[in-house]
C-alpha positions in Angstrom: 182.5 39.0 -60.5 179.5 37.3 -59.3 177.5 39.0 -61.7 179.8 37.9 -64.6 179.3 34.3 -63.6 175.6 34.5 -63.7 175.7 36.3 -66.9 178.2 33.5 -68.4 175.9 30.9 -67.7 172.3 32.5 -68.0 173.0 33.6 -71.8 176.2 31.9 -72.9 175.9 28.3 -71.6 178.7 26.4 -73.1 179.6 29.3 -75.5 183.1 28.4 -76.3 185.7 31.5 -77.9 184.6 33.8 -75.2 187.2 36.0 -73.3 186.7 38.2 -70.0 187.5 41.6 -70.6 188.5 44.5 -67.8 187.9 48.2 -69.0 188.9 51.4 -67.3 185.5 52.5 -66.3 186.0 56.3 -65.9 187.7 56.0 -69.3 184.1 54.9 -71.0 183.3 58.2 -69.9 179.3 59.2 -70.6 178.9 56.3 -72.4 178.6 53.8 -69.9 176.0 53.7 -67.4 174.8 51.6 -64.7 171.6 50.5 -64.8 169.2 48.0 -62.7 168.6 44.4 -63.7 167.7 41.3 -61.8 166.4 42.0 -58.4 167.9 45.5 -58.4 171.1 45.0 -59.1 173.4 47.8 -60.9 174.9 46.3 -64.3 176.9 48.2 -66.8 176.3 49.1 -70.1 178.0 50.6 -72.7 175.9 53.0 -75.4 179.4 52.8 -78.1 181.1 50.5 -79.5 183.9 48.9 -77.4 187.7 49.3 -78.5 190.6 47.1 -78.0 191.9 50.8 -76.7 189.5 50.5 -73.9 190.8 47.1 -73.0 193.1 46.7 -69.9 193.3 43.3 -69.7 191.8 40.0 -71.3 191.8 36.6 -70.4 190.1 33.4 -72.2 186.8 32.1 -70.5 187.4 28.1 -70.7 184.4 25.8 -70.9 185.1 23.0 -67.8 182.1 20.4 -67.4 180.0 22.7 -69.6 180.6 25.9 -67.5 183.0 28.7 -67.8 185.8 28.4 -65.5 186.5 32.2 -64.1 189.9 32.7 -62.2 190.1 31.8 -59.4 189.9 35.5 -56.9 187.7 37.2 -59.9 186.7 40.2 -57.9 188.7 40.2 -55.1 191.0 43.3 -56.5 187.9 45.5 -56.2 186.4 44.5 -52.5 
C-alpha cells in the first residue's frame, strides 16, 4: 500500500482517471516478477499485457488537494 502511494505521487501527480487495481498474483503466473527498486525494495512487474480477467477488484483513485486519496485501510488485508 505504501508503495502504491509513493508511486501515485512520484509519477502521476495530479493524474486524474486513474483507478487502483487488485490482481490475483499467483494467477499472473511467470509473468510477474518482483524485482528491487528504491532502496531495495521488491516491486512487481508484469512482462504481459494486463486483462480485465486478471482483475479482482478496482476502485477510482480521486485527486483531493492535488493528491490521490487511497482508502482508507489500503493494505491492511495483507499484514
Amino acid at each position: 500500500a505504501e508503495q502504491a502511494e509513493e508511486t501515485a505521487a512520484k509519477h502521476f501527480k495530479g493524474e486524474d482517471g486513474l483507478f487502483l487495481l487488485a490482481v490475483d498474483s499467483d494467477a499472473l503466473g511467470e509473468a510477474l516478477k518482483w524485482e528491487p527498486s528504491r532502496g531495495g525494495a521488491l516491486f512487481p512487474h508484469l512482462y504481459r499485457q494486463l486483462t480485465l480477467e486478471d482483475v479482482v477488484w478496482a476502485q477510482p483513485l480521486p485527486v483531493v488537494d492535488g493528491a490521490h486519496e487511497f482508502p482508507a485501510g489500503l493494505g491492511e488485508a495483507s499484514a
